[in-house]
C-alpha positions in Angstrom: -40.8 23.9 -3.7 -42.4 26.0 -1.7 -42.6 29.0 -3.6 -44.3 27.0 -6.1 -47.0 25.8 -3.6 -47.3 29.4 -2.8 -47.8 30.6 -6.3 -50.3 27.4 -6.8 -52.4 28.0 -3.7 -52.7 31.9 -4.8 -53.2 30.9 -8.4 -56.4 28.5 -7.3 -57.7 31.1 -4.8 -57.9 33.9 -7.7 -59.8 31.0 -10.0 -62.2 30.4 -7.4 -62.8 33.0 -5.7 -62.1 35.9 -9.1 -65.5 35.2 -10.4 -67.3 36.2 -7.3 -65.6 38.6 -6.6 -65.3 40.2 -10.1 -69.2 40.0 -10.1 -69.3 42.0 -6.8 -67.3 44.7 -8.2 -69.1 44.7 -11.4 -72.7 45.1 -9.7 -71.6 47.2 -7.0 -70.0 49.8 -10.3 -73.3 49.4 -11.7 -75.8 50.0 -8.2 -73.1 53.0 -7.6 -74.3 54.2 -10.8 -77.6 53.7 -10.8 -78.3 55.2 -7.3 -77.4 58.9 -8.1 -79.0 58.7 -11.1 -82.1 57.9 -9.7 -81.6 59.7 -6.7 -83.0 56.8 -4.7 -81.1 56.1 -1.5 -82.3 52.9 -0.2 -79.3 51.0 1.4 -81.4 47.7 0.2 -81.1 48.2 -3.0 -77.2 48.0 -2.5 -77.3 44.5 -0.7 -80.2 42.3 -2.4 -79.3 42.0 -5.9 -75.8 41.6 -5.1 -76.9 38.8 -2.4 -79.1 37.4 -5.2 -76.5 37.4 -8.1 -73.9 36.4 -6.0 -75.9 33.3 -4.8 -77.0 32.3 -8.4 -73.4 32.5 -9.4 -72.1 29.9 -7.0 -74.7 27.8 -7.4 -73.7 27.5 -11.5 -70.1 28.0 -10.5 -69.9 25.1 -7.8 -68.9 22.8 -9.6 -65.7 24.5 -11.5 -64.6 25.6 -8.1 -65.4 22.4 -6.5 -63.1 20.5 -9.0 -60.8 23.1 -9.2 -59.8 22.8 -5.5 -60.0 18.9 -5.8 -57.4 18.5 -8.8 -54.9 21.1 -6.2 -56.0 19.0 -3.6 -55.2 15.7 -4.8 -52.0 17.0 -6.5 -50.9 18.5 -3.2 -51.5 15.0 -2.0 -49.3 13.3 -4.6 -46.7 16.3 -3.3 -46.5 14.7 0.3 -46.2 11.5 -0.8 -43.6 12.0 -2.8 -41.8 13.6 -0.1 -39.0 12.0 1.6 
């Protein structure tokens, strides 16, 4: 039982949070890239577009993750109450 919560909880956390954080990877490949190339050095250029992205892709990704961690919720739920 509890491994299986385990392996639930750590399943949800990689759907929620995997997007985000695959999208941080993938820009910060692509800045990493683009810096030496370019030979600019500006440590804004780093931060902004990944603050930007990242905050455009939770706002379209709220409500997957919002009803993801509600179905694990309520199913944890159900889980107590079954519980004797």
């Amino acid at each position: 039982m509890v491994v299986y919560l385990v392996r639930e909880a750590f399943f949800h956390v990689l759907l929620v949070a995997g997007p985000l954080l695959l999208l941080w990877l993938v820009l910060g490949l692509l800045i990493s890239i683009f810096q030496p190339a370019t030979t600019i050095s500006e440590q804004m250029l780093t931060f902004v577009p990944k603050l930007i992205a990242i905050a455009i892709v939770s706002v379209l990704t709220l409500p997957f993750m919002l009803g993801t961690l509600k179905r694990y919720v309520l199913e944890l739920f159900r889980m107590i109450a079954s519980v004797r």
